[in-house]
C-alpha positions as CSV (number, residue, x, y, z in Angstrom):
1,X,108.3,106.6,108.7
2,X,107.5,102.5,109.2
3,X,106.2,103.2,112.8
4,X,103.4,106.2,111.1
5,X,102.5,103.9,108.4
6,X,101.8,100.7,110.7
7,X,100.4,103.4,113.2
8,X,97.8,104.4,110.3
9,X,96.8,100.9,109.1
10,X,96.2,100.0,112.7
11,X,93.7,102.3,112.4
12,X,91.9,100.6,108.9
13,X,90.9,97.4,110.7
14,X,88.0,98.3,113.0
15,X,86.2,100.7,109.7
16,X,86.4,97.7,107.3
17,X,85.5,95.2,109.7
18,X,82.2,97.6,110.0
19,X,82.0,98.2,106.6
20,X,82.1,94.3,105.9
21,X,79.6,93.7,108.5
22,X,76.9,96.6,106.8
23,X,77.7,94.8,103.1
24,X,77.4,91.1,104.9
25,X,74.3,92.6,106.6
26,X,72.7,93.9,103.4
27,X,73.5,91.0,100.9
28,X,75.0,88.4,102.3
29,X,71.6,86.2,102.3
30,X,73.3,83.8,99.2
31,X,74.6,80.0,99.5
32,X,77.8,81.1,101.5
33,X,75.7,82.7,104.8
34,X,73.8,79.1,104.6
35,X,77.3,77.2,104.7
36,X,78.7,79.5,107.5
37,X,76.0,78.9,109.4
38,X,75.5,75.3,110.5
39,X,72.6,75.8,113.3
40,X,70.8,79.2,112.2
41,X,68.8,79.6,115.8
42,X,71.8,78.5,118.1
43,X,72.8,81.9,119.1
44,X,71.8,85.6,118.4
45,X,75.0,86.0,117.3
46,X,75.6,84.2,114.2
47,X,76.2,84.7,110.5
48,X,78.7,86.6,109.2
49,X,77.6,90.0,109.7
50,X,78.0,89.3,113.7
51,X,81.7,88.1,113.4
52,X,82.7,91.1,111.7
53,X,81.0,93.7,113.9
54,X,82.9,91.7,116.8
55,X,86.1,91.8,114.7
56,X,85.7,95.7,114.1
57,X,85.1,96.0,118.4
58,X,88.2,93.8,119.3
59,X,90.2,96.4,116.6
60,X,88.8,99.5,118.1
61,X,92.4,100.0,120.7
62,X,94.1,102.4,117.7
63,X,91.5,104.3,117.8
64,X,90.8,104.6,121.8
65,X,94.6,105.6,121.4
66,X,94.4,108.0,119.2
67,X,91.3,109.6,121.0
68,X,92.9,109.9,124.3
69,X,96.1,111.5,123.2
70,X,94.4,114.0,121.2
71,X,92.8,114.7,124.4
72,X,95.5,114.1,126.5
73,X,94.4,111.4,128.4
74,X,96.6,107.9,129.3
75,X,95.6,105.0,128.0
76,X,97.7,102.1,128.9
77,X,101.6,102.1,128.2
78,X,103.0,104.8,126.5
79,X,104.7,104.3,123.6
């Protein structure tokens, strides 16, 4: 039963990180996106909202897993 539940909260990372990203997106123009972002036109990917959608893309192997065995495909080692 511990290897289903860590199996399932594997899978909760890549949806909050998204869901972060949309709420970061939406409000997050307060005094905290000002402090986490020390040179605003460096890079097209700054702020907040960026590091989460990147967090919720690095967290997507669950699900990639859980794709390809529904449809039977290998992905990586079996386990």
């Amino acid at each position: 039963m511990t290897r289903h539940v860590i199996d399932w909260l594997g899978l909760a990372a890549a949806p909050t990180f998204a869901i972060m990203a949309l709420l970061t997106g939406g409000f997050g123009n307060g005094q905290m996106a000002m402090m986490c972002s020390a040179a605003p036109d460096a890079s097209p990917l700054n702020g907040m909202a960026a590091m989460y959608l990147l967090m919720s893309a690095f967290h997507l192997t669950p699900w990639l897993k859980l794709i390809s065995r529904r449809r039977g495909v290998a992905f990586g080692p079996s386990s």
